[in-house]
C-alpha positions in Angstrom: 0.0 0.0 0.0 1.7 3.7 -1.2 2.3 6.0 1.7 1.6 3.2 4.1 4.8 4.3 6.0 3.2 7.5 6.7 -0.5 6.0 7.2 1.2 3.7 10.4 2.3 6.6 11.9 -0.8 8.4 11.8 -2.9 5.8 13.3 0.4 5.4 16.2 0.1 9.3 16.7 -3.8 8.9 17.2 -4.0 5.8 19.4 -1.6 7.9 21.2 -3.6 10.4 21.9 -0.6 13.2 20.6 -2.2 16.1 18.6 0.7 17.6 17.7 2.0 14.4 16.3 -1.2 13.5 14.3 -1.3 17.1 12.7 2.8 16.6 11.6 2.1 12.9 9.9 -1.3 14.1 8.3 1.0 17.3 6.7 3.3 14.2 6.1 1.0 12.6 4.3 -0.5 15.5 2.4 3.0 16.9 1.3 3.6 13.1 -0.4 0.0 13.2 -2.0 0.9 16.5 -3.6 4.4 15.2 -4.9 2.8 12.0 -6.5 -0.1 14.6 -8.6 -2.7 13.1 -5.8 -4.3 17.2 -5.8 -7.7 16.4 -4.8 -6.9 14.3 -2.1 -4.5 16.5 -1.0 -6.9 18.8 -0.9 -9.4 16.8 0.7 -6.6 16.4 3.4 -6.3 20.2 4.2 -9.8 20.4 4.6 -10.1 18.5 7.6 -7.3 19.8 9.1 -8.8 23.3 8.5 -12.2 21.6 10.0 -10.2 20.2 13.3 -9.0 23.6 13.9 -12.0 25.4 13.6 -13.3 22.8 15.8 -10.4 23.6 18.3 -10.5 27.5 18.3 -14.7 27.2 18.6 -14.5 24.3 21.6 -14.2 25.1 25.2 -10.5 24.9 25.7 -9.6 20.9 27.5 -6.3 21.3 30.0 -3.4 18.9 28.4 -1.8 16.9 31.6 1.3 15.2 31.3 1.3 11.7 31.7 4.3 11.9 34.0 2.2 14.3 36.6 -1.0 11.9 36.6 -0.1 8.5 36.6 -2.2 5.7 36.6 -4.0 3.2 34.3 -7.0 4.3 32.3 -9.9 4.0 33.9 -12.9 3.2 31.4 -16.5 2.0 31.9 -16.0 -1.5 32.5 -14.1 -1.4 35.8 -16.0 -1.9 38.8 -16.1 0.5 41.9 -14.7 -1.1 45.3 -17.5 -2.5 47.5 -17.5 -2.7 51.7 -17.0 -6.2 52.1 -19.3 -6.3 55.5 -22.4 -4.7 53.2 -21.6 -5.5 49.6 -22.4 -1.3 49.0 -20.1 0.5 46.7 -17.4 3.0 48.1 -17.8 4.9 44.9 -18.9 6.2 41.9 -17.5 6.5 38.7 -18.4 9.1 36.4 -16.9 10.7 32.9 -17.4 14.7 32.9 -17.7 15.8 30.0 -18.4 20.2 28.7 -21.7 19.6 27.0 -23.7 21.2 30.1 -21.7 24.6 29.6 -19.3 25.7 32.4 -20.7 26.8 35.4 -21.5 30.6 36.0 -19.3 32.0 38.3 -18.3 35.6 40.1 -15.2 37.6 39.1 -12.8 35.7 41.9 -14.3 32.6 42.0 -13.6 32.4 37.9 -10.2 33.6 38.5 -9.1 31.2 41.1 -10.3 28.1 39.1 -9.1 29.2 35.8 -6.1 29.7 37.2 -5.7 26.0 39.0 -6.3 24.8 35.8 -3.8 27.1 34.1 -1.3 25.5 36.1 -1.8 22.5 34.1 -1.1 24.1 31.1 2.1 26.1 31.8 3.7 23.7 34.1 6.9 23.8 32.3 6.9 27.8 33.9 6.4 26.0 37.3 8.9 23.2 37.2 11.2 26.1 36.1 10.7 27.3 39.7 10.6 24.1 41.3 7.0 23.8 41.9 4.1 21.6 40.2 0.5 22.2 39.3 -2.1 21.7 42.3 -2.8 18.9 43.0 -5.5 19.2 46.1 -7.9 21.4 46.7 -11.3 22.4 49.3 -13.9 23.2 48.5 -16.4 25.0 50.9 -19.5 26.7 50.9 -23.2 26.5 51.4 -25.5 24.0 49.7 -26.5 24.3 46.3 -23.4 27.0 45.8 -22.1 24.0 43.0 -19.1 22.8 44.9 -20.4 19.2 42.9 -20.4 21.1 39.6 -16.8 23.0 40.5 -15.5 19.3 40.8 -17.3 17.9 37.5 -16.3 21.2 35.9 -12.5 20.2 36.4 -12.7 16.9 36.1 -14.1 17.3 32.5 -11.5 20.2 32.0 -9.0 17.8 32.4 -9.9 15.2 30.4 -10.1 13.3 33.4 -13.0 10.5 35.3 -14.4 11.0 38.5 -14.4 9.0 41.2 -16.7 10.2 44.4 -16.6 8.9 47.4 -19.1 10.3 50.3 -17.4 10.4 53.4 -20.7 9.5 55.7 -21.1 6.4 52.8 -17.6 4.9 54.2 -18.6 4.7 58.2 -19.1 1.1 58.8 -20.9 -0.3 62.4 -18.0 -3.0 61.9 -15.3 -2.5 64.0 -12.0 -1.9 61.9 -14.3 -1.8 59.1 -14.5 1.9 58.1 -10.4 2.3 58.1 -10.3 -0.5 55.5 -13.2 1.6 53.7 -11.0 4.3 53.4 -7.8 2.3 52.2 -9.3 0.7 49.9 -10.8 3.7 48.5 -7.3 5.4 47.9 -5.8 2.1 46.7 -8.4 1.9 43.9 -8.1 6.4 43.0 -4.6 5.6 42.9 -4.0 2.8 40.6 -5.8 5.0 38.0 -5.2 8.3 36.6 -8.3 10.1 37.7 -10.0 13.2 39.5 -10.7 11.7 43.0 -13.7 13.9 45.2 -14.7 13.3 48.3 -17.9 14.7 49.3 -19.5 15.4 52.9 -15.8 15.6 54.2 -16.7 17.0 57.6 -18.3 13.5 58.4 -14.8 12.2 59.8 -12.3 14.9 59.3 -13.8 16.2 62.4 -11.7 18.7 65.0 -9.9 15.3 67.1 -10.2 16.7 70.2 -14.1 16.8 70.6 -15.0 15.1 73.4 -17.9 13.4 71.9 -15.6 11.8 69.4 -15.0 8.2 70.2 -11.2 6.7 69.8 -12.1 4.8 66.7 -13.4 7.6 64.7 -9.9 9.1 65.6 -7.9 6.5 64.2 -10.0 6.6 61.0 -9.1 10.0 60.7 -5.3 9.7 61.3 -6.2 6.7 58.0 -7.6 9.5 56.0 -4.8 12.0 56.7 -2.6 9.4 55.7 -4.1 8.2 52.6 -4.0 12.0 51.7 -0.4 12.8 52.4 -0.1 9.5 50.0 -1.8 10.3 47.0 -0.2 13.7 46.6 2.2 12.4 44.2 -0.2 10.3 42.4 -3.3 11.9 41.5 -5.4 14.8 42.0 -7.9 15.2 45.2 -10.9 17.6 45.8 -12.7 17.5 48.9 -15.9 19.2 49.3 -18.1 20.8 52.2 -20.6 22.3 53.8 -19.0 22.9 57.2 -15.6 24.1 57.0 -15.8 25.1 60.4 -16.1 21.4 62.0 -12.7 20.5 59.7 -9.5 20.2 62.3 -6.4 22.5 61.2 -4.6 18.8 60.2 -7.2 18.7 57.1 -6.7 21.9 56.4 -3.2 21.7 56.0 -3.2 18.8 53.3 -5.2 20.5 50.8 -3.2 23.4 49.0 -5.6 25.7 47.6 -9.3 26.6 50.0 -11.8 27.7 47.5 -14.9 29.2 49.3 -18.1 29.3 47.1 -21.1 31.1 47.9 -24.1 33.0 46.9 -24.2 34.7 43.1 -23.8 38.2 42.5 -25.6 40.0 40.8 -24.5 40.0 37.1 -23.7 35.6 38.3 -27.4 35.5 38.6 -28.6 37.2 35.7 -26.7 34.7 33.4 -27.8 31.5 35.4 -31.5 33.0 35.7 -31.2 33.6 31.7 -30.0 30.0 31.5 -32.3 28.5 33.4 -35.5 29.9 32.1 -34.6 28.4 28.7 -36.0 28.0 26.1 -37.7 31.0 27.3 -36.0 34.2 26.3 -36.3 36.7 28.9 -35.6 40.3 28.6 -32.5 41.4 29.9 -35.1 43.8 32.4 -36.8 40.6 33.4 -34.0 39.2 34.3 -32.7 42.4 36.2 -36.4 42.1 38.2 -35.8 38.6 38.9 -31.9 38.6 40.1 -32.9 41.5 42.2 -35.8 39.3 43.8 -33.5 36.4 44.3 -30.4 38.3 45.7 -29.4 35.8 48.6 -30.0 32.9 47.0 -27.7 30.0 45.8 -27.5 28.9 42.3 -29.5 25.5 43.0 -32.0 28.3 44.7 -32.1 30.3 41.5 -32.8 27.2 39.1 -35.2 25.5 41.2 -37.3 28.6 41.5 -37.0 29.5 37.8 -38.4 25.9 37.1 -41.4 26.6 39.0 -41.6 29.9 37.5 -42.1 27.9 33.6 -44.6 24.8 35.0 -46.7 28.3 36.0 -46.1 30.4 33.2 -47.4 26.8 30.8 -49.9 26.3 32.9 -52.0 30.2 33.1 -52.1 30.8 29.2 -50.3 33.9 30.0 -47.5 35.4 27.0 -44.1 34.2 27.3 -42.6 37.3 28.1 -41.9 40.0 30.3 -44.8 40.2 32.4 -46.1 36.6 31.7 -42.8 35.9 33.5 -43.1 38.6 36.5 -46.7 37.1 37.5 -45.6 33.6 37.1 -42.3 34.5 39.5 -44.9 36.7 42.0 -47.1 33.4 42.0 -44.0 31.1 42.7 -43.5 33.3 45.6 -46.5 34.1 47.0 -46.8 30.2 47.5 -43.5 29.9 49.2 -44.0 30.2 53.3 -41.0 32.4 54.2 -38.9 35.0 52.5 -36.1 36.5 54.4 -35.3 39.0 51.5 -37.5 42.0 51.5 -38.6 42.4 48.1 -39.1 38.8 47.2 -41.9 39.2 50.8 -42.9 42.4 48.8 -43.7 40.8 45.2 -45.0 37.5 47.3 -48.1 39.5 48.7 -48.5 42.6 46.7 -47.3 43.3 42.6 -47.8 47.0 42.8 -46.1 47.1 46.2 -43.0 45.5 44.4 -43.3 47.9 41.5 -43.6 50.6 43.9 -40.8 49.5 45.3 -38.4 49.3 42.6 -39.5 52.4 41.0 -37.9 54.0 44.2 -34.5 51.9 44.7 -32.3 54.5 43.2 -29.6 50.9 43.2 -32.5 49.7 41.1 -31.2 50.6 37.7 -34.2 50.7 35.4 -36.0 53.6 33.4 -40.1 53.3 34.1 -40.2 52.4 30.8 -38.3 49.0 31.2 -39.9 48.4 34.4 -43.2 48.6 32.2 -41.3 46.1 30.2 -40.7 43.6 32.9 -44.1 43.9 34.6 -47.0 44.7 32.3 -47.8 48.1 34.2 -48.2 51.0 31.8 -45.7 53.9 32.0 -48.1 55.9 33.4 -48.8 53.4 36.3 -45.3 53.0 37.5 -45.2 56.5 37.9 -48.3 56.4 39.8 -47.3 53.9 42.3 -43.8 55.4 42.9 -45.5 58.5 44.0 -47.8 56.5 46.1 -44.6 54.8 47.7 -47.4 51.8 48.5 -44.6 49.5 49.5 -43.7 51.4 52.5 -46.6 50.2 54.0 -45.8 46.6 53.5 -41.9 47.4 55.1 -43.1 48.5 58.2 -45.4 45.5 58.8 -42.1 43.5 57.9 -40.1 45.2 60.3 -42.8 45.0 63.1 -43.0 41.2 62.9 
């Protein structure tokens, strides 16, 4: 076969999983097609890699690791997860991240602190020049539903890398000795492949040691866990995750290198997931400002739970799918909800023109009557009406009296 040279090391380069050697054989091979009057497929050749790149430049960007920073064998979808031997239950889960769900929305410094983890995977030749290597643990802390789960998956799939998760609480065994072995064989499995490993509830053990409530097992199965993680950092890569960072002891602490705290969107965080999460409905960019500034406070898991109430209402009345369709299905959503312990989601939840009274007067509130008309289905006129009337102030003092 001509050019079969040429056509091995293609197929080498791609098993391999080396871009940069695939795209040097393939202008291999097109350089010989040209020389031997093969134009057309020549040409056919420079399509594709014109294609690829597109491709490339268009696709969110994937972090290359070397091979000689994550070690490990491949981990695919027909290995099975450890088991406890006392309950047959798994230890773990095994999942494959990958970008299709979009990247997760996050504030200024939040963005900048996990772009630049993974950035360390990219320039790591700028880091061994220093002596140093790319992170290789990190905590994650925060409230529920602030997408400490999705930070993980987001990196994992950023990496090219599986997940393994392990909750903490899931490895407590009633056997004695049992849970320690858990643990061990957790970390034996991570580290025989090259993989993302997350460990979720992480305050269930790694517990301040000194509590007097703490009984002297629990203690050793903490000294395990410290131990398995002073281990695996020069194997593979380790997130832990929490909703108590308080209750960690200073020991845990210390063996994760980089503490990411995530918490509640800000504003222009929750535009963009309230935006997302009310597709395929396109909201106005002043609905969106009336709903981000009803849902300041809340979590992202808040934000989309809410604004998939908001749509079964909105299908459900027959209303428009628009501005003020959208405002009377949120004020519905709310009024339905028990408690409220931001003042203008209380406001809209018992009283629209209160809320538009409301909003007309925030001078922070950075809408034109007109667009408030927009969002809310009152007439120009009406807005200007109520902001005179100040009605909400009313509904504040009640508020503030309870």
């Amino acid at each position: 076969m001509e050019h079969f040279a040429v056509v091995q090391s293609i197929i080498r380069a791609g098993l391999a999983g080396n871009r940069e050697a695939l795209d040097k054989q393939v202008l291999r091979l097109r350089e010989r097609l040209e020389t031997t009057g093969q134009h057309k497929e020549a040409a056919t050749l420079e399509r594709l890699l014109a294609a690829a790149r597109d491709t490339q430049d268009m696709a969110p960007s994937r972090v290359e690791i070397s091979r000689a920073r994550v070690v490990g064998e491949v981990l695919d979808t027909g290995v099975n997860a450890p088991i406890d031997k006392e309950t047959g239950a798994r230890l773990c889960t095994i999942d494959f991240p990958t970008r299709n769900g979009g990247s997760p929305v996050y504030s200024p410094r939040v963005l900048e602190a996990v772009d630049g983890l993974l950035g360390e995977w990219t320039n790591e030749a700028a880091l061994q020049a220093v002596d140093v290597s790319p992170t290789r643990s990190l905590l994650i802390y925060g409230p529920p539903g602030s997408g400490k789960t999705l930070t993980a998956h987001h990196i994992a799939a950023r990496l090219g890398l599986p997940l393994i998760t392990a909750r903490i609480d899931g490895l407590i065994s009633s056997f004695l000795g049992t849970t320690a072995r858990n643990i061990a064989n957790l970390f034996d499995f991570a580290n025989r492949y090259a993989c993302v490993l997350l460990l979720d509830e992480f305050d269930a053990l790694a517990k301040v040691r000194d509590d007097p409530q703490e009984v002297g097992e629990i203690k050793r199965v903490v000294n395990t866990l410290l131990q398995n993680l002073d281990l695996r950092r020069g194997v593979g890569i380790t997130i832990a995750i929490t909703n108590h960072d308080r209750l960690l002891d200073p020991a845990v602490w210390r063996r994760f290198e980089v503490h990411l705290q995530l918490g509640e969107p800000d504003e222009s965080a929750r535009e963009t997931l309230i935006a997302r999460f009310l597709r395929p409905i396109e909201a106005p960019a002043s609905t969106r400002r009336v709903f981000s500034y009803c849902l300041a406070g809340r979590t992202g898991a808040d934000i989309e739970r809410l604004c998939t109430s908001v749509k079964r209402t909105l299908a459900l009345s027959g209303e428009a799918h628009d501005g003020p369709g959208l405002f009377h299905a949120l004020s519905s959503v709310l009024a339905r909800t028990p408690h409220h312990d931001h003042m203008p989601a209380r406001i809209l939840a018992a009283d629209q023109e209160a809320f538009v009274s409301l909003i007309a007067n925030d001078g922070a509130f950075s809408l034109k009557q007109i667009e408030i008309g927009e969002a809310t289905g009152y007439g120009q006129s009406r807005v200007s009406d109520l902001k005179k009337a100040k009605r909400h102030l009313s509904l504040m003092e009640v508020s503030h009296a309870q």
